[in-house]
matplotlib code that plots the C-alpha trace (Angstrom):
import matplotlib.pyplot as plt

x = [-20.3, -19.1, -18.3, -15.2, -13.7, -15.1, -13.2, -10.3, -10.2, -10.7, -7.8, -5.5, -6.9, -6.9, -2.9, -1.6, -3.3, -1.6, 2.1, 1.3, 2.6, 5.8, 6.5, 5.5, 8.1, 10.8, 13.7, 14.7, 17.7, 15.5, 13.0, 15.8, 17.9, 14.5, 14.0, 17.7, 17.0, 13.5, 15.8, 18.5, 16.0, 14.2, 17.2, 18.0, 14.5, 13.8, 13.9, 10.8, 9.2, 9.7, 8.2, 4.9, 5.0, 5.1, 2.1, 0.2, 0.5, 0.3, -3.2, -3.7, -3.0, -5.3, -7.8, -7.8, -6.6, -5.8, -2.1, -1.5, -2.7, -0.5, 2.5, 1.3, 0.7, 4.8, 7.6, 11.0, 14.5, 15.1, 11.9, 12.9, 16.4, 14.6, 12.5, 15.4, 16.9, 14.3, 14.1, 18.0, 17.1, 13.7, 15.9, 18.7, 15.3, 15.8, 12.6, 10.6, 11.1, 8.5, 8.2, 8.6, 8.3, 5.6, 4.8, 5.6, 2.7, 2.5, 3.7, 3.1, 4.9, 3.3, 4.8, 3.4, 3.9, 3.3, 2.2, 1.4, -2.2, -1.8, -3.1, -3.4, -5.7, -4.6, -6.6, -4.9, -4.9, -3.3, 0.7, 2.9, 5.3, 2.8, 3.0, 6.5, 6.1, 3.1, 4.2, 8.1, 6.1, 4.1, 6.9, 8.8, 5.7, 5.5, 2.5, 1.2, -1.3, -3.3, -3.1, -5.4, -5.0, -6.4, -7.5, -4.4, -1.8, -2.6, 0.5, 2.6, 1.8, 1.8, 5.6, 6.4, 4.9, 6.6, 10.0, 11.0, 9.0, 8.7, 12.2, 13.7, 11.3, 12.4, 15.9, 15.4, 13.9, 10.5, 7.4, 6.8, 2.4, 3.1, 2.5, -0.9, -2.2, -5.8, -5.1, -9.1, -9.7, -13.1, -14.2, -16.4, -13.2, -12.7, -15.5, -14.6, -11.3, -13.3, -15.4, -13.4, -13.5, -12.0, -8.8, -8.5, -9.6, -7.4, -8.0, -5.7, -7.8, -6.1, -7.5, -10.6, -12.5, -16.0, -14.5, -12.8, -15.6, -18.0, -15.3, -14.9, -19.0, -18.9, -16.0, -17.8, -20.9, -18.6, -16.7, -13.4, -11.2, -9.9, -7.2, -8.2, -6.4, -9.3, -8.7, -5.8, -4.9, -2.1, -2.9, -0.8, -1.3, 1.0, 1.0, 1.6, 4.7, 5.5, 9.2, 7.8, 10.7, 10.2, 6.3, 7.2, 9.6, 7.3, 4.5, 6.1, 7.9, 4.2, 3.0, 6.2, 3.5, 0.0, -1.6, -0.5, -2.3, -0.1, 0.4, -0.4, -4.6, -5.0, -3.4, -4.9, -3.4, -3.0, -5.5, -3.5, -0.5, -3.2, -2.8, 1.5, 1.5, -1.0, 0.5, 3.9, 2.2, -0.6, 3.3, 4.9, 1.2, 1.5, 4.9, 4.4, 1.4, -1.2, -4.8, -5.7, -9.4, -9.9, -12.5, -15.9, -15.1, -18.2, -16.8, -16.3, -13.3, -11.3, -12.0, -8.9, -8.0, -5.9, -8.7, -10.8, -9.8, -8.7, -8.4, -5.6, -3.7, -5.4, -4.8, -8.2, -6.6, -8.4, -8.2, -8.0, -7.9, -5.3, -3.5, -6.5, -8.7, -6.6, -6.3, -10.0, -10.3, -7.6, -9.1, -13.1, -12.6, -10.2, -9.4, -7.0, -3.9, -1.4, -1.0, 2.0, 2.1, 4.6, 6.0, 8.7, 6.5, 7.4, 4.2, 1.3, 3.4, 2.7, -0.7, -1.0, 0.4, -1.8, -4.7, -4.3, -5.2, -4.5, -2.3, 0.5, 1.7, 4.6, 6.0, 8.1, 8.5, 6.1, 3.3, 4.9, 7.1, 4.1, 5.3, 6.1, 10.3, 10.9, 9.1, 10.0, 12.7, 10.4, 8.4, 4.5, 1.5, -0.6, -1.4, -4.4, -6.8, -8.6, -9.2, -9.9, -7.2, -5.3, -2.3, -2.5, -0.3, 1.9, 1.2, 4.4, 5.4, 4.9, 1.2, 0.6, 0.3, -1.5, -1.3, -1.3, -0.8, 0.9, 1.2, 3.7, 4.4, 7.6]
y = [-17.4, -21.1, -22.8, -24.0, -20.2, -19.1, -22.1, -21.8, -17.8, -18.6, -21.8, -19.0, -16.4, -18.6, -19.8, -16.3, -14.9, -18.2, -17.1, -13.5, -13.7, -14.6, -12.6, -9.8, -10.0, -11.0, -8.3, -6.0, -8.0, -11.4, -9.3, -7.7, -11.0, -12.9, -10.0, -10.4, -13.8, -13.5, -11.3, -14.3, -16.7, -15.0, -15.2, -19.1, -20.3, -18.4, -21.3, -22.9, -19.6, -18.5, -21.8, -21.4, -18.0, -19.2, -21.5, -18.1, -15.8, -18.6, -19.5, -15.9, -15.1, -18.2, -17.0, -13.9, -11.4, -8.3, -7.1, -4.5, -7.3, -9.3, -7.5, -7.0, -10.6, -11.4, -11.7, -12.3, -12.2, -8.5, -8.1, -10.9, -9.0, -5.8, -7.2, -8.5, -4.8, -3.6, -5.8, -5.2, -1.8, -2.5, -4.1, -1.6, 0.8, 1.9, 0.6, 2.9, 4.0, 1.6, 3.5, 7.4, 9.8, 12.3, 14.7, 14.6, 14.9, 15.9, 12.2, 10.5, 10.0, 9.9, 7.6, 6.3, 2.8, 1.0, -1.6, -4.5, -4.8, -8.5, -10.0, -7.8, -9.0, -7.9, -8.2, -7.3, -7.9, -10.9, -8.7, -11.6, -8.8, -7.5, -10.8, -10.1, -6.1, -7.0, -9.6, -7.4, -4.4, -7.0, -8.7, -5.2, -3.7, -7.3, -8.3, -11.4, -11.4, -13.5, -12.5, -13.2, -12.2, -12.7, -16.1, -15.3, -15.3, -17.9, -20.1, -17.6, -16.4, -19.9, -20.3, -17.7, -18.4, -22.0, -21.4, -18.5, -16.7, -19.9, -21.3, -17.8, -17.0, -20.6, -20.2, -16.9, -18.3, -16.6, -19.3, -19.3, -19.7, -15.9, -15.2, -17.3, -17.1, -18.1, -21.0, -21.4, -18.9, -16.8, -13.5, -15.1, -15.3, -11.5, -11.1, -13.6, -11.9, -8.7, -10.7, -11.6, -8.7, -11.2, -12.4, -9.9, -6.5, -4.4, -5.5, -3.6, -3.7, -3.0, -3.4, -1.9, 1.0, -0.9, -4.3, -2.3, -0.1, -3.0, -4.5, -1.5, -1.4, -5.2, -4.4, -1.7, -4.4, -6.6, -3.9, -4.6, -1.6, -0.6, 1.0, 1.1, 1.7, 2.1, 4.4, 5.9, 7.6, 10.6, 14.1, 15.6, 19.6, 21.4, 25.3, 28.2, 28.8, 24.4, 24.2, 21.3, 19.5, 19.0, 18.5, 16.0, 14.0, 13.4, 12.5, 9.9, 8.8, 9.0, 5.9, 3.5, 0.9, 1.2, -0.8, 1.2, 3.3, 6.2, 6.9, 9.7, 9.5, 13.0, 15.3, 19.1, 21.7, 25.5, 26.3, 29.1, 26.2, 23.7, 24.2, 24.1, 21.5, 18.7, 17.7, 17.0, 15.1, 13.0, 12.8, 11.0, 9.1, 7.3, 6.8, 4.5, 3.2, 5.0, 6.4, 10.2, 10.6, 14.5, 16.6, 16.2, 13.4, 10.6, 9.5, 10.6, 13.1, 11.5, 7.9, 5.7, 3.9, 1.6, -0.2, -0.6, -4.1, -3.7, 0.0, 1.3, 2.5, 5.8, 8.9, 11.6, 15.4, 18.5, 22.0, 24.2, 28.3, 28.0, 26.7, 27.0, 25.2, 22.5, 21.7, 22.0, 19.5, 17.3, 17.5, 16.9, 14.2, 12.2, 10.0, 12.5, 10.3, 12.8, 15.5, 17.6, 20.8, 21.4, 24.8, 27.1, 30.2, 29.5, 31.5, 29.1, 26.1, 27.8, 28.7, 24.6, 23.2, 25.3, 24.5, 21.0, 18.8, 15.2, 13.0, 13.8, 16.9, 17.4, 20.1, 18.8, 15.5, 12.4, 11.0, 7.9, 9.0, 8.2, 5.1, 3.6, 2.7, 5.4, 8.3, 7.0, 4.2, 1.7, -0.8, 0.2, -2.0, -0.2, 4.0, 5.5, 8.4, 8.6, 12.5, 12.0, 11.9, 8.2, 7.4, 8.8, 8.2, 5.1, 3.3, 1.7, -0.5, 2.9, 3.2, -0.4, -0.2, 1.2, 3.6, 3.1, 5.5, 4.2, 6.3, 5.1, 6.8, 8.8]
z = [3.6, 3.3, 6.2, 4.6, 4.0, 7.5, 9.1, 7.5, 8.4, 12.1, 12.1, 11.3, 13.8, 16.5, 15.6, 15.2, 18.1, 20.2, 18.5, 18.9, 22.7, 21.7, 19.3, 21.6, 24.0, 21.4, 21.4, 18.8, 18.0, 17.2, 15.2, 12.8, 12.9, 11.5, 8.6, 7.7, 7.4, 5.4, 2.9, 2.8, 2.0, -0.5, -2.1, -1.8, -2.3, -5.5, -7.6, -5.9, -5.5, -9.0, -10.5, -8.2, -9.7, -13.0, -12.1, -11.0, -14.3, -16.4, -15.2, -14.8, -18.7, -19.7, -17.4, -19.7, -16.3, -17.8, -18.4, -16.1, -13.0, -14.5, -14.0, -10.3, -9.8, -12.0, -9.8, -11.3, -10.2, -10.0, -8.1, -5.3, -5.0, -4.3, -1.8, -0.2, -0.2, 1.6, 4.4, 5.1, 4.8, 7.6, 9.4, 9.8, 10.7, 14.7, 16.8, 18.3, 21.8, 23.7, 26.7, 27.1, 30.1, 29.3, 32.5, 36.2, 38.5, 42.5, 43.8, 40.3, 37.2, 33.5, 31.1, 27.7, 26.6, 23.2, 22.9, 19.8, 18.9, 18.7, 15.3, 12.4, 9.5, 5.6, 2.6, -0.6, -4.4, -6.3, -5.6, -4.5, -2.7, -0.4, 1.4, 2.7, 2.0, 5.3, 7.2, 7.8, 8.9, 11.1, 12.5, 13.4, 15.3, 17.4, 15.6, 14.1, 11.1, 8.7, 5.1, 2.6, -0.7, -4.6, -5.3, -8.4, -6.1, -3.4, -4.9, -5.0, -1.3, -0.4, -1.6, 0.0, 3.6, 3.3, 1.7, 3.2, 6.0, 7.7, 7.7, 8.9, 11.6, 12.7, 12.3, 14.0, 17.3, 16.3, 16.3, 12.4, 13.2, 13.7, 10.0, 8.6, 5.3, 4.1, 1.7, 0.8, -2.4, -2.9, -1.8, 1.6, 3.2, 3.0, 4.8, 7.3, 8.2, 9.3, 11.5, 14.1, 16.6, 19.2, 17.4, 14.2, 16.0, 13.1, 9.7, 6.9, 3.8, -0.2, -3.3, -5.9, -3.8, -4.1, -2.5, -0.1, 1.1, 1.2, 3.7, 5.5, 6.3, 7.1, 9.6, 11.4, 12.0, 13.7, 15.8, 13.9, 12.9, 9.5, 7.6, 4.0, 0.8, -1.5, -4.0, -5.6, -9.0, -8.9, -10.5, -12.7, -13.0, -15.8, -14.8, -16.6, -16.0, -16.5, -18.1, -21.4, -20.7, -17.2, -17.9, -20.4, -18.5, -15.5, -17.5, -19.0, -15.4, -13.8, -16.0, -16.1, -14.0, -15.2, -12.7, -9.2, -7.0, -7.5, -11.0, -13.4, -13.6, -13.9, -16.1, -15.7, -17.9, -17.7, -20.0, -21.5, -22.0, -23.8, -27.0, -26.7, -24.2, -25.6, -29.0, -27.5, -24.2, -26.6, -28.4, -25.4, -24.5, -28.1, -27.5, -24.6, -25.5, -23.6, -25.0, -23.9, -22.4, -23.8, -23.4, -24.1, -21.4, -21.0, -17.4, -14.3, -14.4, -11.9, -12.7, -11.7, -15.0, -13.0, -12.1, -15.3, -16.4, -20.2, -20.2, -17.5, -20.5, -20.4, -19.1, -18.6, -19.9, -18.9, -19.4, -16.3, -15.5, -12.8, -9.9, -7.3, -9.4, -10.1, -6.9, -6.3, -8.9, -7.4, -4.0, -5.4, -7.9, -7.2, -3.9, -2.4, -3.2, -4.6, -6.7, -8.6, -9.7, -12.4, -12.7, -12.6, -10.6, -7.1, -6.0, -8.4, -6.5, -3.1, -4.5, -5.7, -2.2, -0.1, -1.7, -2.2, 0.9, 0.0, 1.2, -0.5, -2.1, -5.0, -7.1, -10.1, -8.9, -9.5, -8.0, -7.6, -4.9, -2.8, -1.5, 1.9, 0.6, -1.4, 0.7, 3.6, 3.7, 4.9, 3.3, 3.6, 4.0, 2.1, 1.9, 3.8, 2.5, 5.2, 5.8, 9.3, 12.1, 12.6, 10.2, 6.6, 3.6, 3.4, 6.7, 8.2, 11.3, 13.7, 13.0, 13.9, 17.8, 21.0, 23.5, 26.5, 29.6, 32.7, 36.1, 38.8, 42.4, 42.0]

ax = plt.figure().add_subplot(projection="3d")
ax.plot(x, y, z, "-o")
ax.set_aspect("equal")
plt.show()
């Protein structure tokens, strides 16, 4: 590690861990006045934020960076404007209750408080939005973070830090140091954010499952706590009883962005349905441009195309019995993200859901539902896997504090 990234990584520790006091203590009211006014000024400063944008795909497209992380790293206007409607819409979003009675005891009274964590770390890929898709679920939990991200989108993230989170935590009375970013590219300063148990003790890690997992282990050296969104890829399973139409419609819905987590990966089908179903879905596939991985397969059966640079246009199809062994295969080769059944036979979609234990579950609607603001009407910084217990699926603003237990004569 380079002195330069590890210094750089602890400057912003140590100046979000001195805001993160304030910001603590601020009320509701200051919190959702602040977002309302990240939201206005993503509006008014899109002009320089744009142009640094510009600066970051251009470079990117020279640099040979392949399409589909392209169009993560592109913002345009349409994108800024739905940022914007989402943090009116966070904003809007009731707090949780900070302290609640929970038993009475002989003389004592139970109550449980939450409480910020303090500074929360974040290390995502070269997306632009998940700077302010991070720092609003920060700033309405009470916590201050440092954000480091893909050495593609550092002038992006950069613009965005100084033209408009900036100016409206100031404006809002918040202490803008709340929100750092690490401004020295290279992977060193990854590893730098997860190793600072005394400042960073919650580290929310995105991006390719290898990077993240290597964070992950580094993290647990240094005693620092993770929530990992390593792997994704949706599955896709078209039953016996699938209408083609519906089958049809959400194959192509499942692959409008080639480069996210959730989209379709997967696509199992009935194997009594194969022979109907595949010409009209390799139909659609060619229609938008995607290749079909078909059996004899020389890969991994669940290997997430979004993250193989050059080829995320592809889709793996496999034959399958039935319901129950779909969602076997859903369950043992891929990351647990999602999975849809698509049928018309209420009894293979209770067959399909019970089976299935993944994060999230759907029956004739997309995979790509899985996400924080349109699951859940709330921004997400990023979607856990974990199959352990602690937050899982799109992790939100009331997963980011602690517990704490106070007792108090009655």
């Amino acid at each position: 590690m380079t002195s330069q990234g590890a210094d750089a990584v602890r400057e912003c520790a140590e100046a979000a861990h001195a805001a993160a006091g304030g910001l603590a203590a601020a009320p509701a009211g200051t919190v959702d006045a602040a977002l309302r006014g990240i939201a206005d000024q993503l509006l008014a400063a899109a002009g320089p934020v744009l142009a640094a944008n510009a600066r970051d795909v251009r470079s990117a497209r020279d640099g040979g960076l392949p399409a589909a992380m392209v169009d993560r790293l592109r913002l345009d206007a349409d994108r800024l404007a739905g940022m914007a409607h989402q943090l009116r819409v966070l904003a809007d979003v009731p707090h949780p209750q900070w302290r609640r009675p929970v038993r009475e005891l002989p003389g004592a009274r139970v109550e449980e408080l939450r409480r910020p964590v303090g500074v929360v770390g974040a290390n995502f890929e070269a997306r632009p939005n998940v700077v302010v898709d991070v720092a609003s679920q920060l700033l309405k939990s009470r916590n201050a973070g440092v954000l480091r991200t893909g050495s593609a989108a550092i002038g992006s993230a950069a613009a965005l830090v100084d033209e408009v989170l900036a100016p409206a935590l100031t404006a809002a009375g918040l202490d803008p140091a709340a929100v750092q970013l690490v401004r020295v590219p290279g992977r060193e300063t990854a590893r730098a954010l997860v190793a600072q148990p005394d400042l960073v003790p919650l580290v929310i890690l995105r991006g390719s499952g290898d990077s993240t997992r290597e964070l992950t282990a580094e993290a647990a050296r240094h005693g620092v706590r993770t929530l990992a969104h390593a792997d994704g890829g949706g599955v896709l399973y078209l039953d016996s009883g699938a209408d083609p139409d519906t089958a049809l419609r959400l194959v192509e819905d499942s692959l409008d962005r080639l480069g996210v987590c959730n989209r379709l990966n997967l696509l199992l089908v009935a194997a009594d349905r194969w022979d109907e179903l595949v010409p009209d879905v390799l139909a659609v596939l060619d229609k938008i441009g995607v290749r079909a991985s078909l059996p004899p397969h020389g890969h991994p059966l669940g290997l997430e195309w979004a993250l193989q640079e050059g080829r995320e246009a592809t889709v793996t199809l496999a034959p399958v019995p039935a319901a129950a062994e779909a969602a076997r295969l859903a369950d043992s080769v891929t990351s647990g993200l999602a999975a849809c059944i698509v049928t018309e036979d209420a009894a293979a979609a209770e067959a399909f859901l019970g089976a299935y234990t993944g994060t999230g579950a759907f029956w004739n609607v997309s995979t790509r539902l899985l996400d924080g603001f349109r699951l859940l009407g709330v921004p997400e910084t990023g979607i856990n896997v974990d199959r352990v217990p602690g937050p899982r699926g799109p992790v939100t603003f009331l997963d980011l504090h602690l517990r704490q237990f106070v007792v108090t004569p009655r």
